[in-house]
Each structure stands twice: as structure tokens, then as C-alpha cells.
C-alpha positions as CSV (number, residue, x, y, z in Angstrom):
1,X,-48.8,27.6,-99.9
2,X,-48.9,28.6,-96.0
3,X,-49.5,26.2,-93.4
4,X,-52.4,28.6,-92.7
5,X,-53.6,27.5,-96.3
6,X,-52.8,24.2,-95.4
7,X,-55.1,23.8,-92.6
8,X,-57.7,26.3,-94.1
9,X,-57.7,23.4,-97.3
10,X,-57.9,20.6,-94.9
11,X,-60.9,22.0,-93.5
12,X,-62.7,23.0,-96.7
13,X,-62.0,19.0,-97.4
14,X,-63.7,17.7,-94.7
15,X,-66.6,19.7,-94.9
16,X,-67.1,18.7,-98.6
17,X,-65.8,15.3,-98.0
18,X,-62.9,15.0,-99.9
19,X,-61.4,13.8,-96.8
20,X,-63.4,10.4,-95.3
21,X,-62.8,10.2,-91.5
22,X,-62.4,6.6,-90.6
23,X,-63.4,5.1,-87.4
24,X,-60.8,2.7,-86.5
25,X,-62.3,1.7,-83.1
26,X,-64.0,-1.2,-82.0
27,X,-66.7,-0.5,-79.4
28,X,-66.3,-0.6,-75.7
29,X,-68.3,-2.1,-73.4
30,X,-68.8,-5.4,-71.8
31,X,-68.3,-7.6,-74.2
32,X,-64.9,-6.1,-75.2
33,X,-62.4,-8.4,-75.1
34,X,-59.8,-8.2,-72.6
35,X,-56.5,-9.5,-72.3
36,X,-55.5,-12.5,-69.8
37,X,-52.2,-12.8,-68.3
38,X,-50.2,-16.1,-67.7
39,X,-51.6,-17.4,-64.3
40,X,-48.4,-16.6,-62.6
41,X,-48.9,-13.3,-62.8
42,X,-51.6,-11.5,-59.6
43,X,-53.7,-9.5,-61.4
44,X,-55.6,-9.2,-64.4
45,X,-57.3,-6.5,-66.1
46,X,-61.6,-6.5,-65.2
47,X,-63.7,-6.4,-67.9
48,X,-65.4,-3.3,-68.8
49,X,-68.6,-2.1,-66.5
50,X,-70.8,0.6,-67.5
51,X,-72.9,1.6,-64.4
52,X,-76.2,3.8,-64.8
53,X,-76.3,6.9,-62.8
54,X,-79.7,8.3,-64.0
55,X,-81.3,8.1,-67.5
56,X,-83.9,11.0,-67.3
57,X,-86.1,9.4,-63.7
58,X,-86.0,10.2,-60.1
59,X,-82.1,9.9,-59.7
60,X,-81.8,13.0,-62.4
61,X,-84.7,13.9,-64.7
62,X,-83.1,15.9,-67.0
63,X,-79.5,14.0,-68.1
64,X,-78.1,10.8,-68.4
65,X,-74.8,9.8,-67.5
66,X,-72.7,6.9,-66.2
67,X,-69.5,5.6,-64.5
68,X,-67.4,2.6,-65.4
69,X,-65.2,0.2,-64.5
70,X,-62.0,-0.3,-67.2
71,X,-58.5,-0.7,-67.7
72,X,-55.6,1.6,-69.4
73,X,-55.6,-1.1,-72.4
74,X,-58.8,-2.3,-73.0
75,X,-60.5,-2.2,-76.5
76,X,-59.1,0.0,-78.8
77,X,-56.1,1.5,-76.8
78,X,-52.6,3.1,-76.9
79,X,-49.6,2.2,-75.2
80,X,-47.0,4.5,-73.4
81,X,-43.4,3.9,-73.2
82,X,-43.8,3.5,-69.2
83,X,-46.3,0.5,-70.4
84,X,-42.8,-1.5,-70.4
85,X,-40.4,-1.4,-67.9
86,X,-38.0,-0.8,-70.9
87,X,-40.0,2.7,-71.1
88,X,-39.8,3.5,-67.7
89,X,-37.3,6.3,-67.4
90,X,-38.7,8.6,-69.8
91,X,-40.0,11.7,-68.0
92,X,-42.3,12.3,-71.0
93,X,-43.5,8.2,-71.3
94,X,-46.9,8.8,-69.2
95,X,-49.8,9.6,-71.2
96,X,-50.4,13.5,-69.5
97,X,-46.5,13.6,-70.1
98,X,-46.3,13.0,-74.1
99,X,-45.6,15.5,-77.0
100,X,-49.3,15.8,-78.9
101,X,-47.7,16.7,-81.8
102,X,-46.6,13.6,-82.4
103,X,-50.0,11.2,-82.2
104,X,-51.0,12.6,-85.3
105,X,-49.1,11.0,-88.6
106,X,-49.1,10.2,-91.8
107,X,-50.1,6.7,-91.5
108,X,-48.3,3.4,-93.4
109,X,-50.7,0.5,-93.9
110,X,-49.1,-3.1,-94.1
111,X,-51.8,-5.7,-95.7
112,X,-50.8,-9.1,-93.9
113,X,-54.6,-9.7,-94.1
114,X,-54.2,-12.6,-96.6
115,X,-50.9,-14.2,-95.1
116,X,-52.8,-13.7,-91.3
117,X,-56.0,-15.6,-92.7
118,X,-53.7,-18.9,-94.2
119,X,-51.8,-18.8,-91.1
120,X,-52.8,-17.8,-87.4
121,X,-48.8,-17.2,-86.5
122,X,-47.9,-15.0,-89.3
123,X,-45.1,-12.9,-88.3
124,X,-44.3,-9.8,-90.7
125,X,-40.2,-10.1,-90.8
126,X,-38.0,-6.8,-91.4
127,X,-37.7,-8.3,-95.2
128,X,-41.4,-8.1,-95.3
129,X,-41.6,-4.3,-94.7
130,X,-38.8,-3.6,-97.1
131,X,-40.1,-5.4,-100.0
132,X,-44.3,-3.4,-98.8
133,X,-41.9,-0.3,-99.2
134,X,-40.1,-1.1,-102.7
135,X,-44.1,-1.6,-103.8
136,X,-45.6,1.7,-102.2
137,X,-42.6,3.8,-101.0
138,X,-40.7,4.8,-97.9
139,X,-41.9,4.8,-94.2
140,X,-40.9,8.2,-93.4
141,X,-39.9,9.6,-90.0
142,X,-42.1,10.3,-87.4
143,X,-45.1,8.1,-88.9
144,X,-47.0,5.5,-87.5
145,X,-46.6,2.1,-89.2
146,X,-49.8,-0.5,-88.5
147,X,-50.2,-4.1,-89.9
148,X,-53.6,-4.6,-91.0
149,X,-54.4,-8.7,-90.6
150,X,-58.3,-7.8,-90.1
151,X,-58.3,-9.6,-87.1
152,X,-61.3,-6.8,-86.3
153,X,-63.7,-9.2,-87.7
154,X,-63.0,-11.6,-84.8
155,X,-64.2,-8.9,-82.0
156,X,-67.6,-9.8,-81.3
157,X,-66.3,-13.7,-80.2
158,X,-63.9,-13.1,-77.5
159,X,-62.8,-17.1,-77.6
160,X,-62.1,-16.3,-81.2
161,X,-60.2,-12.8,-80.5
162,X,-57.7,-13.8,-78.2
163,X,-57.4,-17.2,-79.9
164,X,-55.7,-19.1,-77.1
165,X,-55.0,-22.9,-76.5
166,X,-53.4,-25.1,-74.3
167,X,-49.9,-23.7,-76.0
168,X,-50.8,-20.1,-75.6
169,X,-52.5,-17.4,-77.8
170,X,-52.2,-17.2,-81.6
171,X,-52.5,-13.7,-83.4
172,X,-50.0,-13.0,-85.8
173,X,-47.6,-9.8,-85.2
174,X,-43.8,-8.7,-85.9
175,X,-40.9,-9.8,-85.6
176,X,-38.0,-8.7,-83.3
177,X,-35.9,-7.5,-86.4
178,X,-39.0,-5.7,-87.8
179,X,-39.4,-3.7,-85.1
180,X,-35.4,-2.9,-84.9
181,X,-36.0,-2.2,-88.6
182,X,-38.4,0.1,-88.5
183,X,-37.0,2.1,-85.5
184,X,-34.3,2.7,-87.6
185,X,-36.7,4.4,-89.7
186,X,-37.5,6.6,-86.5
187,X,-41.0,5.6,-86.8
188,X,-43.7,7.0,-84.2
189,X,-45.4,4.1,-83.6
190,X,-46.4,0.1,-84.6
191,X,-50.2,-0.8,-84.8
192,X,-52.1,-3.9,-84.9
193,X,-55.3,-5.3,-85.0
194,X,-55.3,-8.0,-82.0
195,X,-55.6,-8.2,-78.5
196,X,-51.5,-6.6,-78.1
197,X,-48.6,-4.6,-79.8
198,X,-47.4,-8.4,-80.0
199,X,-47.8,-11.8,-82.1
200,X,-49.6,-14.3,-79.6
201,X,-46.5,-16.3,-79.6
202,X,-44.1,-13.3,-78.7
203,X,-43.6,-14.5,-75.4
204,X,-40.9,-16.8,-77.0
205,X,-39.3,-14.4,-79.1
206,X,-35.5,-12.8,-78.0
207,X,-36.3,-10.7,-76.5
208,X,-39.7,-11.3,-75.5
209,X,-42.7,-9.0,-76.4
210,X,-40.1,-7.3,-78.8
211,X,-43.1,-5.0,-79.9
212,X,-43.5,-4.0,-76.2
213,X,-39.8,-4.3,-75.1
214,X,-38.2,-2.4,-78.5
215,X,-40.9,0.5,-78.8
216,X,-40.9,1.7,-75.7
217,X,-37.0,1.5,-75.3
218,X,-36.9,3.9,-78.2
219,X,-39.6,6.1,-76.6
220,X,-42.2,5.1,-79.2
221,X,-46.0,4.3,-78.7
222,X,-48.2,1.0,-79.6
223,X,-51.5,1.1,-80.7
224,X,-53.6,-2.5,-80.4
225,X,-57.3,-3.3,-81.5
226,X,-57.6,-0.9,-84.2
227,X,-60.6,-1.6,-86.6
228,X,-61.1,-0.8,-90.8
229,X,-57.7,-0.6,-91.6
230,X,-59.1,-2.6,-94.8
231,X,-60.7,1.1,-95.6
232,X,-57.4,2.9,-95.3
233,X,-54.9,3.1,-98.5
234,X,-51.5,1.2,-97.9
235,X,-50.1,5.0,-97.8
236,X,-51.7,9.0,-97.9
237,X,-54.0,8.9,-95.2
238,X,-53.6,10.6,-91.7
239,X,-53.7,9.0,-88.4
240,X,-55.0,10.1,-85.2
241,X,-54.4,8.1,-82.1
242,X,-54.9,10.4,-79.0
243,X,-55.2,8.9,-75.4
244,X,-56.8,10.3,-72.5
245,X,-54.5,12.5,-70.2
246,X,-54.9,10.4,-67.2
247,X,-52.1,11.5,-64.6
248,X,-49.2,8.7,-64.5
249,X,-51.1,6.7,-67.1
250,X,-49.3,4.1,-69.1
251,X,-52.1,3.5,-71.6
252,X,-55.3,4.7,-72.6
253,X,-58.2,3.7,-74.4
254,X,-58.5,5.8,-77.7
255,X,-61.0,6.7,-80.6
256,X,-58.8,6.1,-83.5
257,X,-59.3,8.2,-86.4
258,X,-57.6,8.5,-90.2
259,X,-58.5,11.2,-92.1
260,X,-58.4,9.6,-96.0
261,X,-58.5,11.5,-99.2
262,X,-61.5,10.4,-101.6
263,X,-60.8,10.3,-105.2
């Protein structure tokens, strides 16, 4: 079969729908939640503002549009390598810079949902993805590996999103040696479901942020807030995680889409 067959089948698929595309966005707008730095840092990102231009009246009867206020990473978003200063000298780590043909990937699902809902801190450990991998195969280069925790359901309560107390956040994540370990496997990118690439507790790992600091070493993108992972198979779907060409950008919000099989 040709690759021209390939893509001619693909298509047939969709339009019978014997491939489901899955949203695996949240929504943005105001009530998105946003990440807060450490109060030692200047700046934080604003929340998002969606301005009316005209809606149909005097200020343009025949269209509607807006303009908005928002940050790289806010809502469902992807992260560059120049995201991390670890990133920083890869002349193809800005988001106009980066190779398209490699933000869409077969697509490995991790289900930490259960561990994640007995324990805020779960952190999925380089044993963990090796023992997923004996169950439903090996992550394969050049896919994108996302742990689903179905921390989604939280999004509508910010409070309850970014969990945070007097000792920091709490959102479970990965490990420092699972991110080494599945580098190795020259993965594409890691995925979660919270706020960050991270586990709210990451700060304190060596080294810190290892999601963050490890990825984009290795040239490799993040993806953080993704929704309905629950509807994607552990492994066979595709992933779609495209961010906006925004000159110099380190990040962008994304509509994140997996194209699964039916049947």
C-alpha cells in the first residue's frame, strides 16, 4: 500500500467515522486557570481577557470579532524547548522555528488516573512506564507519551486545579528518571493533564522541574492541560498538538486533537 493510499484511507475513515477525533482541550477564556509563580519571581502570567470588538451593531454590522489578552502557556498549551533555559540554544526551539512533522505522533497513554485519585503526589517512576509497556507494548521513537491522571475534571475550580497550600502545589507528574527513561526511548514529547509539564512538588526534585529541565535539553516538547485522555486507548491513536507560529515564541496555546480508531 502507498502512502498515497495511506492518506486516501485515512480520509475515507474520517468521513465514515471509523476514525473519532478527540478534543483534548479544555476551554479558554477567563476562567481558565493560570499558573502562579513563587512570589520571588516579577512577573506572572494575566489571566485570559477576551475583548468585544463589534458583534453585528454600530462598531461593525456585519461580523463579529475580538481581541484578547493571554499568555504563551495558558489552558491547554505546548511548550518549546526555548521554554527552559536548558532549551535555549536550539535554533529550531521557538515555536515558528520547529519541524511540523514531528507534532503529529502516534500517541502512548499512561492511566495513573487511579493512583493520582488515592494520592495528590503520585509520581509515575521509570519502573512504572516499563512495567505500562510489558502490558501494552513499546513506546516507539518519535511518539508522544502523556500520563492521563484526569486531573481535567478539576478545571472548572481553579483552587482545586492548581491545588496549592501553604507547602506548595500538589498535582502528580514524573519523575526525574522517567523522563531520562523515556528520552532514551527518543520520545517526541511528555503530556499531562495539570497546570505544568511537572508534578506540583517538582520544585524539589534533582534537578528541579526535570519534566521542563530534561525535555527541552533533549530538544523535546511538553504538552500540559490536555482533556479526555480517559477517551483515548492506552496505545493506536494519533496525536495532534500544533501551536501557533508566533515569531520567537516559547509556547503556545493549542487545540489538541487524537484521531482514534472505532471498532
Amino acid at each position: 500500500m502507498s502512502a498515497a493510499d495511506v492518506v486516501s484511507n485515512l480520509g475515507a475513515m474520517l468521513a465514515s467515522g471509523g476514525v473519532e477525533v478527540v478534543d483534548c482541550s479544555g476551554v479558554l477564556g477567563p476562567d481558565t486557570p493560570i499558573l502562579q509563580l513563587p512570589p520571588d519571581f516579577a512577573k506572572n502570567t494575566p489571566k485570559v481577557e477576551i475583548h468585544k470588538i463589534s458583534e453585528y451593531d454600530n462598531d461593525g454590522p456585519f461580523f463579529a470579532w475580538n481581541w484578547m489578552v493571554l499568555g504563551e502557556h495558558s489552558g491547554t498549551h505546548f511548550d518549546a524547548p526555548h521554554h527552559w533555559i536548558t532549551g535555549k540554544d536550539y535554533p529550531d526551539g521557538y515555536t515558528d522555528k520547529l519541524d511540523v512533522q514531528r507534532l503529529v505522533a502516534p500517541v502512548n497513554v499512561i492511566d495513573c488516573s487511579k493512583e493520582s485519585a488515592e494520592n495528590e503526589d503520585f509520581l509515575l517512576t521509570a519502573d512504572g512506564v516499563k512495567a505500562w509497556e510489558k502490558e501494552h507494548g513499546e513506546i516507539g521513537e518519535g511518539e508522544w507519551v502523556v500520563m492521563r491522571t484526569d486531573w481535567d475534571s478539576r478545571v472548572d475550580d481553579e483552587a482545586k486545579f492548581l491545588n496549592a497550600d501553604e507547602t506548595g502545589p500538589h498535582s502528580p507528574g514524573p519523575t526525574p528518571d522517567c523522563i531520562e527513561y523515556l528520552l532514551s526511548k527518543k520520545i517526541v514529547g511528555w503530556g499531562t493533564q495539570c497546570i505544568g509539564t511537572d508534578a506540583g512538588q517538582a520544585g524539589g526534585m534533582e534537578p528541579p522541574y526535570p519534566a521542563h529541565n530534561l525535555l527541552h535539553r533533549d530538544n523535546c516538547f511538553g504538552l500540559a492541560s490536555l482533556a479526555n485522555l480517559d477517551k483515548l486507548p492506552a496505545k493506536g491513536a494519533i496525536l495532534i498538538a500544533a501551536p501557533l507560529k508566533i515569531k520567537n515564541g516559547t509556547g503556545s496555546p493549542i487545540r489538541a486533537l487524537a484521531l482514534v480508531p472505532k471498532g
